[in-house]
KEPATOR-150728 format. One line per 5 residues: for each residue x, y, z of N, C-alpha, C. Coordinates in steps of 0.1 Angstrom, whole numbers, plus 2048, in hexadecimal, padded with zeros to 3 digits. Atoms other than C-alpha are relative to their C-alpha. Last residue first. Layout:
BEGIN
X Y Z X Y Z X Y Z; ...
This chain:
BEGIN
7EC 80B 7FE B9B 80F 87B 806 80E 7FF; 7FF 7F6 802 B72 819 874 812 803 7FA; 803 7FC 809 B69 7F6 874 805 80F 7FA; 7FC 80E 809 B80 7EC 891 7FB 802 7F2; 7F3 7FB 805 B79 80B 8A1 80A 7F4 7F9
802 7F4 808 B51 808 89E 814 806 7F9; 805 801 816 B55 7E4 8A8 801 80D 7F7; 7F8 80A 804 B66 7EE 8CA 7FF 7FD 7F2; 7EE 7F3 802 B52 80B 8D2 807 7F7 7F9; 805 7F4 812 B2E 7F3 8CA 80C 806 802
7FE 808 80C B3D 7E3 8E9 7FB 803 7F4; 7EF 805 800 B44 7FD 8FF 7FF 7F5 7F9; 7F8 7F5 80E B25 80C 8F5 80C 7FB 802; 7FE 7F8 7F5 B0E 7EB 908 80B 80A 7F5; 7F0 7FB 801 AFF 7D7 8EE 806 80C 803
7F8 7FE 80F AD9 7D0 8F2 810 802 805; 7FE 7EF 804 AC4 7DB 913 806 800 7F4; 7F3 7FA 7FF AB2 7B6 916 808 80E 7FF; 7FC 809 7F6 A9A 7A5 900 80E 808 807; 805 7FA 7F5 A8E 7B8 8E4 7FF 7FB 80A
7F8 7F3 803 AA5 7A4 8CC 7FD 80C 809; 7F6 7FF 7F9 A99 786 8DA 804 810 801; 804 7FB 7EF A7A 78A 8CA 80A 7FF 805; 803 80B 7F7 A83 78B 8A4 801 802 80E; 809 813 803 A91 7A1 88D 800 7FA 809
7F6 80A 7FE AA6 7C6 897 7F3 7F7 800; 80A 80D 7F5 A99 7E5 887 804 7F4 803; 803 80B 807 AB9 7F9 87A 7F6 7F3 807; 810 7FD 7FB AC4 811 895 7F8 7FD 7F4; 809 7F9 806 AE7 810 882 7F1 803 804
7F8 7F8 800 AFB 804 89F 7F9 810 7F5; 803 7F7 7F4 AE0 7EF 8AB 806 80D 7FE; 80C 7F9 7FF ADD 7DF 889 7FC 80B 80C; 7FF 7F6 80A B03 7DB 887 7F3 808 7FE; 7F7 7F9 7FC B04 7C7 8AA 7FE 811 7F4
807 7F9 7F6 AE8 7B1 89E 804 80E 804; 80A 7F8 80B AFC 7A9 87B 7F7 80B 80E; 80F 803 800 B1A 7A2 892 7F5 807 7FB; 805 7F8 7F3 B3A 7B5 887 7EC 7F6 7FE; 805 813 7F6 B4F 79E 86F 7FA 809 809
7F8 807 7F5 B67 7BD 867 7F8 7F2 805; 7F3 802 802 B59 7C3 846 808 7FB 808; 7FA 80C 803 B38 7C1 84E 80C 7FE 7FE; 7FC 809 7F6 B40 7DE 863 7FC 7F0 7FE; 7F3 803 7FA B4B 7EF 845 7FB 7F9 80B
7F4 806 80C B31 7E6 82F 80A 804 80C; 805 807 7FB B14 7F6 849 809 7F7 7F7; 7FA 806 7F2 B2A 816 84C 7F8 7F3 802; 7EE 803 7FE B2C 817 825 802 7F9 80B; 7FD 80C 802 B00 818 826 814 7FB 801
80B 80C 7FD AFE 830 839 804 7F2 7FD; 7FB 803 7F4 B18 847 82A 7FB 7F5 80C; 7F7 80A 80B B07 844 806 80A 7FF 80F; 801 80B 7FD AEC 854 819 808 7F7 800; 7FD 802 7F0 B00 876 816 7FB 7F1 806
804 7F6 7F9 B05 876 7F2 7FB 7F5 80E; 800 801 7F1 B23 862 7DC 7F4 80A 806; 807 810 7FE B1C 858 7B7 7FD 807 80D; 80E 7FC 807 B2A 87E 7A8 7F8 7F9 806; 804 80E 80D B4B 877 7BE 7F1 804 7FB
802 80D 7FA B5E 88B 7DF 7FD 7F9 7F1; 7F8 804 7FB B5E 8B1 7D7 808 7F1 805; 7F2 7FC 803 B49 8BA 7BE 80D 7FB 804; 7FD 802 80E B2E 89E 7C3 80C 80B 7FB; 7FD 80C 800 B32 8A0 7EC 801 7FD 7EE
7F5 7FF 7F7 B2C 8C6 7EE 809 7F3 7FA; 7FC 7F8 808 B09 8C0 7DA 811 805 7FE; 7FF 807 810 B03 8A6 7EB 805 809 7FA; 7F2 80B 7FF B0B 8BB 80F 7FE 7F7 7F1; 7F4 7F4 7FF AF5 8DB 804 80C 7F4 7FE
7FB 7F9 80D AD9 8C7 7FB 80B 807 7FF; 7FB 80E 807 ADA 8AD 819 804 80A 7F2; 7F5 800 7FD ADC 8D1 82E 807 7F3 7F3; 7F8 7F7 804 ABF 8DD 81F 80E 7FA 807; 801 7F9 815 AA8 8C3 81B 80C 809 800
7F6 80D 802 AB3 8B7 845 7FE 803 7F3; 7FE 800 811 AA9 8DB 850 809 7F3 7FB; 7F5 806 806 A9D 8D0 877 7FF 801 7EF; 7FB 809 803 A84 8E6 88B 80C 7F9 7F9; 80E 801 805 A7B 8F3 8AA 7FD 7F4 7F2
803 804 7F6 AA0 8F1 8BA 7EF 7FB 7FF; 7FD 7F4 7F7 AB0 906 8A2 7F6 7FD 80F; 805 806 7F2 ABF 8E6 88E 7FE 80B 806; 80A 809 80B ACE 8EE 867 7F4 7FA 80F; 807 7F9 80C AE4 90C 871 7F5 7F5 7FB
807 7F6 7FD AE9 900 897 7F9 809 7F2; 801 7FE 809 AF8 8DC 892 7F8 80F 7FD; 7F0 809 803 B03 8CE 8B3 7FF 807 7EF; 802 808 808 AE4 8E5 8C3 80C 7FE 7F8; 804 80A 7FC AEF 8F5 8E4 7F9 7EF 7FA
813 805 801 AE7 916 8D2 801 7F5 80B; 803 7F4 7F4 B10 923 8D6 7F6 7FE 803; 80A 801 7FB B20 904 8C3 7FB 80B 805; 805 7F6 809 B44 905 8B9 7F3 802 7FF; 7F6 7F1 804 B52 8ED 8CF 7FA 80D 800
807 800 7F3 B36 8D0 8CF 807 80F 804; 80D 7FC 802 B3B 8D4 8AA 7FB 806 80C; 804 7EE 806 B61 8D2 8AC 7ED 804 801; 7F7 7F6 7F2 B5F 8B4 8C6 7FE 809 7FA; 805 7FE 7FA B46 8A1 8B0 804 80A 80A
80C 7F8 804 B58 8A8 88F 7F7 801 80D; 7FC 7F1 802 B75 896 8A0 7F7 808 803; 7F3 7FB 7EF B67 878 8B1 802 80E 7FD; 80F 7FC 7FC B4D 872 88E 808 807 80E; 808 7F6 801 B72 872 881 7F1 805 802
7F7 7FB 80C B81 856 890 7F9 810 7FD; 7F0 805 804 B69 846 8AE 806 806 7F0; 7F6 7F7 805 B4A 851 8BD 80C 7FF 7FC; 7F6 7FB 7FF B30 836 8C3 809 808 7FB; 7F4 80C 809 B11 834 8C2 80A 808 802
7F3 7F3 7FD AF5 836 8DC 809 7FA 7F4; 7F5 806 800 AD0 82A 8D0 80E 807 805; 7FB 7FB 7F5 AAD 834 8C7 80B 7FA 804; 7F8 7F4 805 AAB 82B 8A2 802 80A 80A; 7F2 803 7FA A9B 80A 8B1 807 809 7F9
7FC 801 7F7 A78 81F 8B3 811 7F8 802; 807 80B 7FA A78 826 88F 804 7FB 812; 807 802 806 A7E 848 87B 7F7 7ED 807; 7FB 80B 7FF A88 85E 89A 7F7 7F4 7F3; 801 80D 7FD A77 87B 89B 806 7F8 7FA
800 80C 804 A87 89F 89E 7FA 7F3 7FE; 7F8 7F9 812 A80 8C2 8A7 800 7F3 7F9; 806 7F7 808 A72 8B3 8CA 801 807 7F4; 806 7EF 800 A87 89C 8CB 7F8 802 7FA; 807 7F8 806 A8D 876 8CC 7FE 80C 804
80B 801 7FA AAC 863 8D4 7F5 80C 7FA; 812 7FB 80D ACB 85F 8C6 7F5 7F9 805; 811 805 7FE AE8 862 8DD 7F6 804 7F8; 80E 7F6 800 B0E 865 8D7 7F3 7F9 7FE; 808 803 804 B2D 857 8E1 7F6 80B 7FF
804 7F5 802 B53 857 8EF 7F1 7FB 7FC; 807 808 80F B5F 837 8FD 7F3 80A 7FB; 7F3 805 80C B76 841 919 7FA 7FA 7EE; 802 80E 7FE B59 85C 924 80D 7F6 7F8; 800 804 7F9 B55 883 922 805 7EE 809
7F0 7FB 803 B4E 885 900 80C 7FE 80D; 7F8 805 7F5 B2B 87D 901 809 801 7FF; 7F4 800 801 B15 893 8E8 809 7F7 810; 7FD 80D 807 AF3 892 8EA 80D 7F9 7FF; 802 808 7F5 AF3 8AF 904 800 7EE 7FB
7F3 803 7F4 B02 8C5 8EA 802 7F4 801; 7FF 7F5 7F4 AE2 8BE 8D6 80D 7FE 800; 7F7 7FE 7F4 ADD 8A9 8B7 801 80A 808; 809 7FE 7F5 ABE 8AB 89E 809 7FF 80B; 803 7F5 800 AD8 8AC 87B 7FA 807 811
7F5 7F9 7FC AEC 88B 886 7F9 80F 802; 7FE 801 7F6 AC4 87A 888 80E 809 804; 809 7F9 7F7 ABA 889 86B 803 802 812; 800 7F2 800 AD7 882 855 7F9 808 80C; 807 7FA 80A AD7 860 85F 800 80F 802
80E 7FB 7FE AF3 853 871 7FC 80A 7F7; 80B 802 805 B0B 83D 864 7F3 807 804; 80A 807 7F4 B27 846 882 7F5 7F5 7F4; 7FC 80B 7F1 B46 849 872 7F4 7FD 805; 7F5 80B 809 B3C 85A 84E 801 7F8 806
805 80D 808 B1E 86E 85F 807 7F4 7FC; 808 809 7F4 B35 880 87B 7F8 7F7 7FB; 7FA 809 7F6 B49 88A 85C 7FC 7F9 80D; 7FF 810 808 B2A 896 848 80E 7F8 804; 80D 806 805 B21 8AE 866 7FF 7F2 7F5
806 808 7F2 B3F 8B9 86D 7F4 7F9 800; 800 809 801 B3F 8C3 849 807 7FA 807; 806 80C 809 B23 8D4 84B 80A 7F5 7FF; 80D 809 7FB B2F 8E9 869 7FA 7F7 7F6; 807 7F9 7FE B56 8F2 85B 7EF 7F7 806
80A 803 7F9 B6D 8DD 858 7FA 80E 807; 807 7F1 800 B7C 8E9 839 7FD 802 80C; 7FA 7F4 807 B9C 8D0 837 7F5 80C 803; 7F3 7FB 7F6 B90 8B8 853 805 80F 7F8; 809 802 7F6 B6E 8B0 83B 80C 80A 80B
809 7F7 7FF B85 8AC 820 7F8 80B 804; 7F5 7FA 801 B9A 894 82F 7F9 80E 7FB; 7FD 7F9 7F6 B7A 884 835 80B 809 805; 810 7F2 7FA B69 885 813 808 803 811; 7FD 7F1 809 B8E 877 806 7F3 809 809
7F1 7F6 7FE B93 85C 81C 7FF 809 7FD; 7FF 7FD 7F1 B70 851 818 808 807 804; 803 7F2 802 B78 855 7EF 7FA 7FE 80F; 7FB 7F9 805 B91 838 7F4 7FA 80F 803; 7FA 7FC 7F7 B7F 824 80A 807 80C 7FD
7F6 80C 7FD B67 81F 7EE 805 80A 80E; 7F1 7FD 7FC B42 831 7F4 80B 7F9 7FE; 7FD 7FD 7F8 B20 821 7EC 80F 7FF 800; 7F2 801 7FE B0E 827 7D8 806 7FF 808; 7FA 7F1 7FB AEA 81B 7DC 80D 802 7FE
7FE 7FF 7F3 ADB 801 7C7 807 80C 801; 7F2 7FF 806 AC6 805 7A7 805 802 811; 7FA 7F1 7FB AA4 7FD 7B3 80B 7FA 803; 7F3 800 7F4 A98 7DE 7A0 804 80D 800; 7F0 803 809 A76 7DF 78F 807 806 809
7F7 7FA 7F4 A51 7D9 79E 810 801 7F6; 7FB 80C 7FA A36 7D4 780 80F 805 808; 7F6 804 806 A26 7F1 77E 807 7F6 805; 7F2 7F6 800 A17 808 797 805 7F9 7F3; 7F2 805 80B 9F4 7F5 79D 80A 80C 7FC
800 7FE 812 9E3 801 7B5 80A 7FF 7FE; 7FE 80B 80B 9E1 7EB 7D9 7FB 806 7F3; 7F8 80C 7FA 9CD 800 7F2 804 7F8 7F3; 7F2 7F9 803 9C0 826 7E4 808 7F3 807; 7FC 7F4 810 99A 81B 7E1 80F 801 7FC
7F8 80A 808 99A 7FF 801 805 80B 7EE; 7FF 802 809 988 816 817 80C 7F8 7FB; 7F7 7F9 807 98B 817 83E 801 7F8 7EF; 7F6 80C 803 96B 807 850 80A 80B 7F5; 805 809 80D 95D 824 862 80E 7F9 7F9
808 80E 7FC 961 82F 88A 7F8 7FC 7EE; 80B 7FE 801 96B 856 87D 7F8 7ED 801; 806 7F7 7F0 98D 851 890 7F2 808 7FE; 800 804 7F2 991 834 878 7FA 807 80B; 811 808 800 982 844 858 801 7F5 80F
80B 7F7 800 99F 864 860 7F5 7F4 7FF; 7FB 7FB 7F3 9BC 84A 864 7F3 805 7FE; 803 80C 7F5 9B3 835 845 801 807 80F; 80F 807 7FF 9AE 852 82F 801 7F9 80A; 80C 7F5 7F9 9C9 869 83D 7F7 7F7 7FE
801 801 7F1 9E3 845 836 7F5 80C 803; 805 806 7F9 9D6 840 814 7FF 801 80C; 810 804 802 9D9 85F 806 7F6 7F3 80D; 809 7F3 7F7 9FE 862 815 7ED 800 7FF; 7FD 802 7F3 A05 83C 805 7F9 80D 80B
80B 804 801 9F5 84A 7E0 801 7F9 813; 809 7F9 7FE A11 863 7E5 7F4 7FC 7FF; 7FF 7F7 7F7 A2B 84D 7E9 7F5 80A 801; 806 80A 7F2 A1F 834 7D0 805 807 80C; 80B 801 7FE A24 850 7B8 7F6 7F3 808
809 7F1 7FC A42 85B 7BE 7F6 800 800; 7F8 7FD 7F2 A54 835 7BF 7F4 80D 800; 80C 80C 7FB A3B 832 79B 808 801 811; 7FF 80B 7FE A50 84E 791 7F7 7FA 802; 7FE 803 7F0 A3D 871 78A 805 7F2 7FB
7F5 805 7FE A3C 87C 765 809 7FE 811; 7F9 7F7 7F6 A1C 895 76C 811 7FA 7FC; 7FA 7F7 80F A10 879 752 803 80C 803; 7FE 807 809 A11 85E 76D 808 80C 7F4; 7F0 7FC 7FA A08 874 789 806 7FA 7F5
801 7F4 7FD 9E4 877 776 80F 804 803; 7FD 7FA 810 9E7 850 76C 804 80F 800; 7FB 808 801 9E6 849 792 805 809 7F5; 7F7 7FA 7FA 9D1 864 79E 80E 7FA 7FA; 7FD 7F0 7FE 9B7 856 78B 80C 807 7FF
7FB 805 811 9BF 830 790 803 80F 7F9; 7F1 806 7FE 9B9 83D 7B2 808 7FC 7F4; 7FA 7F4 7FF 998 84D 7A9 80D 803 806; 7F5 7F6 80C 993 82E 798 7FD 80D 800; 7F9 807 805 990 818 7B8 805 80B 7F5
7FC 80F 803 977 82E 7C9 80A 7FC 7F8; 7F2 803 80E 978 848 7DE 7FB 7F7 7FD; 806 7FF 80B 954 850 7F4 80A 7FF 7F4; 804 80D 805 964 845 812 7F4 7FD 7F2; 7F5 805 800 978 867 815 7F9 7ED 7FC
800 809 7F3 958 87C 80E 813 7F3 802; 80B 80A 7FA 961 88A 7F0 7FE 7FF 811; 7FC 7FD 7EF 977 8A9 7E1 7F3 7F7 808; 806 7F7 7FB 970 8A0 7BB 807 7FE 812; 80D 804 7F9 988 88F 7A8 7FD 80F 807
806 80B 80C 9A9 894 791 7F1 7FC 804; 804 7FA 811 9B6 8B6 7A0 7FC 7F0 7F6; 805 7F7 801 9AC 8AA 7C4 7FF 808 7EF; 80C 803 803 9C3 88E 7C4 7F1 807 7FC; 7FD 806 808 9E3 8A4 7BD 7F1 7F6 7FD
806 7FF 809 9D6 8B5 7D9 800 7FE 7EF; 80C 7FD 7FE 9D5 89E 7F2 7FC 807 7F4; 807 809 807 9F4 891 7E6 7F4 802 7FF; 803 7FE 814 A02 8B4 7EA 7FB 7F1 7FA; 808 7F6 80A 9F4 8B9 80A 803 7FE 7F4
80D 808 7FB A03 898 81F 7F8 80D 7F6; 802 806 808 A26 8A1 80D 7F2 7FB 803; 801 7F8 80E A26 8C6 81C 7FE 7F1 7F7; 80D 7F2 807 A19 8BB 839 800 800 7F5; 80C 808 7FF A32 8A0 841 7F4 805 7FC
802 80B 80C A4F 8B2 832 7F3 7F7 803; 807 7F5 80D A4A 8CF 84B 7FE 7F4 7F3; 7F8 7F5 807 A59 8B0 866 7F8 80D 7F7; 7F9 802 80D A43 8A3 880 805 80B 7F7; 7EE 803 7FF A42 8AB 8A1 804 7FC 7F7
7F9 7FE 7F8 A18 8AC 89E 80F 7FC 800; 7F4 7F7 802 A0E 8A0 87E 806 809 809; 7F5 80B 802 9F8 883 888 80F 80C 7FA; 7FF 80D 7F5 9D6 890 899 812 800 7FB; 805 7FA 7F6 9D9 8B9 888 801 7F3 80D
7FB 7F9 7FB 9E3 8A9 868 806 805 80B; 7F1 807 803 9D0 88D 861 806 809 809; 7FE 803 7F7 9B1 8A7 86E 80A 7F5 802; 7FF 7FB 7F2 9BB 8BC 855 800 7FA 80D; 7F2 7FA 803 9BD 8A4 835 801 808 80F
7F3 80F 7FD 99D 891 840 80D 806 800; 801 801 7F9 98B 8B6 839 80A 7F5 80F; 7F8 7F7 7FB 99B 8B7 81B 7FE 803 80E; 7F0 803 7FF 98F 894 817 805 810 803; 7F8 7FF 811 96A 89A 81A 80F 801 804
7FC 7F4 802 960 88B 83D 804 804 7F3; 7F4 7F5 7FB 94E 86E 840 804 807 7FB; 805 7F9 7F3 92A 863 833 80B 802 80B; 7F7 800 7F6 932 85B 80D 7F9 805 80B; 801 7F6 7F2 921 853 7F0 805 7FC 809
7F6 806 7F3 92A 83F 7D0 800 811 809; 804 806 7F7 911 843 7B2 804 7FA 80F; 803 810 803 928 84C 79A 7F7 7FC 808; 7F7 800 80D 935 86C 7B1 7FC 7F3 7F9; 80A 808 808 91E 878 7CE 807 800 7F4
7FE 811 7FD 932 884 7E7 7F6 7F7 7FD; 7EE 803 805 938 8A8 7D5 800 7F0 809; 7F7 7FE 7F4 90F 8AF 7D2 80D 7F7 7FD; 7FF 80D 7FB 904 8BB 7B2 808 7FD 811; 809 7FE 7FD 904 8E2 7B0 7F9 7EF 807
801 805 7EF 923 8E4 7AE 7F6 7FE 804; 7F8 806 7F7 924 8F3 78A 7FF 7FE 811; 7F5 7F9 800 902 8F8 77B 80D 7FF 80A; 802 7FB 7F6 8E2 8E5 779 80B 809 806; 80F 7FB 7FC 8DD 8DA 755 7FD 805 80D
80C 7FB 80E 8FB 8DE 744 7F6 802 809; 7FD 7F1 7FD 911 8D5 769 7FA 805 7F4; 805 7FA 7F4 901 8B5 768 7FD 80C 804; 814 7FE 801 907 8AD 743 7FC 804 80E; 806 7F6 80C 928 8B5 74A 7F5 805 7FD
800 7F4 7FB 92A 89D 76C 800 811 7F2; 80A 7FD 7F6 920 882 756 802 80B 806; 80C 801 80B 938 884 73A 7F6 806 80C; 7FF 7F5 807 953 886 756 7F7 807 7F8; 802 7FA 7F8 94A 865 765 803 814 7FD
814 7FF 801 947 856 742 7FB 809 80C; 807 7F5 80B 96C 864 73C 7EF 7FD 804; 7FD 7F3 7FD 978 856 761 7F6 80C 7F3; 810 7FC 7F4 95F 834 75A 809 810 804; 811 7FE 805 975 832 73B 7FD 800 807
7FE 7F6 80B 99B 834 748 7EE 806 7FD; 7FF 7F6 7F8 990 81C 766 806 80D 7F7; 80B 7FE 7FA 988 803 74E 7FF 80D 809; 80A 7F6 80A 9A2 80B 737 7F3 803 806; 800 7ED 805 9BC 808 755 7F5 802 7F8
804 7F9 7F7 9AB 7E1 75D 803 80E 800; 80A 800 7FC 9B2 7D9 73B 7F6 804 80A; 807 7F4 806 9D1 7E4 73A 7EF 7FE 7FE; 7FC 7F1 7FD 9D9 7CD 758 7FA 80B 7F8; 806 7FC 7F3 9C8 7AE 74E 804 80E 805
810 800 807 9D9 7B0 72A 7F9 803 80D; 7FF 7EC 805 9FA 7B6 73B 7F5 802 7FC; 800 7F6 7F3 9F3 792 752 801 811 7FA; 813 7FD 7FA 9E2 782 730 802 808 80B; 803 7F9 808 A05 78A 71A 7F4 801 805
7FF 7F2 7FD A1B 77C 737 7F7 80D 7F7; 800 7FD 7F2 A0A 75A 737 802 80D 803; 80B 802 7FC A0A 757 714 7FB 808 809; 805 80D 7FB A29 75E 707 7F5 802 80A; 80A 80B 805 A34 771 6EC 7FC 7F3 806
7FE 810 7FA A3B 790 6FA 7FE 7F7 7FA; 7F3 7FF 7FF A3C 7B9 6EF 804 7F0 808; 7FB 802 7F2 A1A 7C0 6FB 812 7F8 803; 7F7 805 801 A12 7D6 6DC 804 7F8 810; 7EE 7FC 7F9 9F6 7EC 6E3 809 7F1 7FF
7F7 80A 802 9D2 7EF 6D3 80D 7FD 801; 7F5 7FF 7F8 9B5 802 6E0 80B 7F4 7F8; 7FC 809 7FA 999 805 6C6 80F 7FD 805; 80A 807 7F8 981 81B 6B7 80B 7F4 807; 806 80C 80D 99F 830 6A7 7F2 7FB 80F
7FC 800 80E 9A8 853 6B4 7FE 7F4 7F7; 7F1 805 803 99B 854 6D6 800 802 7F3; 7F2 7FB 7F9 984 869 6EC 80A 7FA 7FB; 7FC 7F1 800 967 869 6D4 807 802 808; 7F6 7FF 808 967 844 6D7 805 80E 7FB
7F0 7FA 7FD 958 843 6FA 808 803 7F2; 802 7F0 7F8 932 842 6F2 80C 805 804; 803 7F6 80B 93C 824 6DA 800 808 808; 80C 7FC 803 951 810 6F2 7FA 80A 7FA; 805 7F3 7F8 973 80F 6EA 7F3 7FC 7FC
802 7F1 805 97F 7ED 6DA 7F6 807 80B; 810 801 7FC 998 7D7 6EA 7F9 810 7F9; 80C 7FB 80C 9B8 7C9 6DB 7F1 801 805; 808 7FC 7F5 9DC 7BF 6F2 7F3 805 7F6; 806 7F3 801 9F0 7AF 6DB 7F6 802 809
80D 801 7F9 A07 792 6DD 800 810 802; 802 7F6 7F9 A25 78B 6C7 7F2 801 805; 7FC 807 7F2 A2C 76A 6B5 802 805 809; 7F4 804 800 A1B 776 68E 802 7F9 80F; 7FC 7FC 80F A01 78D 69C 80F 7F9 7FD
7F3 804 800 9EE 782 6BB 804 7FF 7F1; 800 800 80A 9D0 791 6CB 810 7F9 7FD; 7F4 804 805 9C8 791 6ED 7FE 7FE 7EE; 7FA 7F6 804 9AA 7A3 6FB 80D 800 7FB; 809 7F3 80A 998 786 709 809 80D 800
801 7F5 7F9 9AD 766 70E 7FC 80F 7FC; 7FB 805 7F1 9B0 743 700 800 810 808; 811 809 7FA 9A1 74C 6E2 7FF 7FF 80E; 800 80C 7F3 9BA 761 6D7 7F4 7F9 802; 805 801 7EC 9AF 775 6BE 804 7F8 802
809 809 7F9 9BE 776 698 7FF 803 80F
């Protein structure tokens, strides 16, 4: 029987079915005349919101095969390319074709940025590129996002992977139709991914295997793992420990410390991730041997040569390190989050902890003032650290 109460529902026994038939001119792409998928529920409500969903995929399934069809018969009678490329369905464009958009992205917004920025701002680019034509950038529409979507889909990309690379799309488009004074498309805003599901939390470290990565750490100490003992104490991000100078280094002072600020080799991921933190226990150590053993002036000289920063290669070297030696669970983030557990641990003001981690701080006050002087952050850091 049909539902009545809703179009494309079916209901067999106390289960709800999803049931629409292919348009004739499309059935030569399927195996029966008619879509029909199990929605695995038996209640209402949830059986019309999945019904709305595949319904909206088939629609944007079929206008890709009918848009297909068309361009066929196009190229039959007038031969490939011959049509123009920002003319697709009837949807024309008067800014730049995206590969075009892709360079001047680039060239405005990839200055000081990492190699990772490039390299992920091209391969969405061209990831979109093998399912559409090379358009005008305001000639996308909706299901050439749906497109790309299903396309990364059966690539076996996450939905995390593939809302990352529908995010790069968006940002060249909207940057590029801005500094071309036009309204910035809606095509690649808000696709569906699937209904959201919980990300598995991070591991994080007991005291136990702390003890062990840093004892460790002391036993080889060599430059990496100086590098993951100045992480364990302080919480700093790979990037930020990797982009260090000397001159970052304070050592000099009763309350030792170091400075994260932006370089040239480096950026910083949000303006409060400029900051001093403190040097205590083994970030103390590893900082003195590093500063030590140095000849470049950079705190880290095989993964830092002053141009740029290898954070892929060092995180791969240290995880890899850290699953033999330390725990399968444990990699270098997993330091991050510990040091924000231990200074809950001591009762350390939440403010205090965001400063410490360069963790954006909430509400107007918070930009009010210089913040928590290093002699106080020292204090907490050796209370937490102990």
């Amino acid at each position: 029987m049909v539902h009545q109460g809703c179009s494309y529902l079916k209901l067999k026994g106390s289960t709800y079915y999803f049931s629409r038939r292919v348009p004739k001119p499309l059935q030569k792409h399927f195996k029966t005349d008619r879509v029909e998928v199990c929605l695995h529920t038996s209640l209402q409500s949830s059986a019309v919101r999945q019904a709305q969903v595949l319904a909206s995929e088939l629609e944007d399934h079929w206008y890709i095969l009918r848009r297909r069809e068309i361009k066929h018969r196009l190229s039959s009678v007038f031969g490939d390319g011959s049509h123009t490329q920002g003319h697709t369905a009837g949807v024309t464009g008067v800014g730049p074709q995206l590969s075009v958009a892709l360079e001047v992205y680039l060239s405005l917004k990839g200055a000081g940025r990492p190699k990772t920025f490039e390299t992920g701002a091209r391969r969405a680019v061209g990831y979109l590129l093998e399912v559409t034509d090379n358009k005008p950038i305001d000639a996308y529409v909706r299901a050439d996002a749906n497109a790309l979507r299903e396309y990364l889909r059966g690539r076996g990309l996450s939905s995390e992977s593939i809302g990352r690379n529908l995010t790069s799309i968006r940002a060249i488009v909207n940057f590029v139709s801005k500094e071309e004074g036009l309204q910035p498309p809606l095509a690649f805003s808000g696709v569906y991914l699937g209904e959201p599901t919980r990300k598995a939390d991070r591991y994080v470290p007991t005291a136990t295997e702390l003890r062990l990565l840093q004892a460790r750490c002391r036993s080889s100490s060599d430059e990496l793992r100086w590098l993951l003992a100045l992480i364990s104490d302080t919480g700093l991000r790979l990037s930020e420990a990797l982009g260090l100078s000397c001159e970052d280094v304070c050592l000099d002072t009763p309350n030792p410390y170091v400075v994260i600020e932006p370089k040239p080799w480096r950026r910083l991921k949000t303006s409060d991730s400029e900051r001093l933190i403190p040097l205590v226990g083994e970030a103390l150590w590893a900082a003195q041997r590093a500063t030590d053993a140095s000849h470049t002036g950079h705190l880290f000289p095989s993964y830092c040569d002053g141009q740029n920063t290898k954070a892929n290669s060092a995180s791969a070297a240290l995880n890899k390190w850290l699953k033999v030696h330390v725990s399968r669970d444990v990699v270098v983030h997993s330091l991050r989050h510990a040091m924000r557990d231990r200074l809950r641990a001591v009762e350390c003001p939440a403010d205090i902890i965001d400063q410490i981690g360069g963790w954006s701080r909430k509400g107007v006050g918070a930009s009010y003032g210089r913040g928590y002087q290093v002699e106080q952050l020292w204090r907490w850091m050796v209370r937490a650290v102990g």
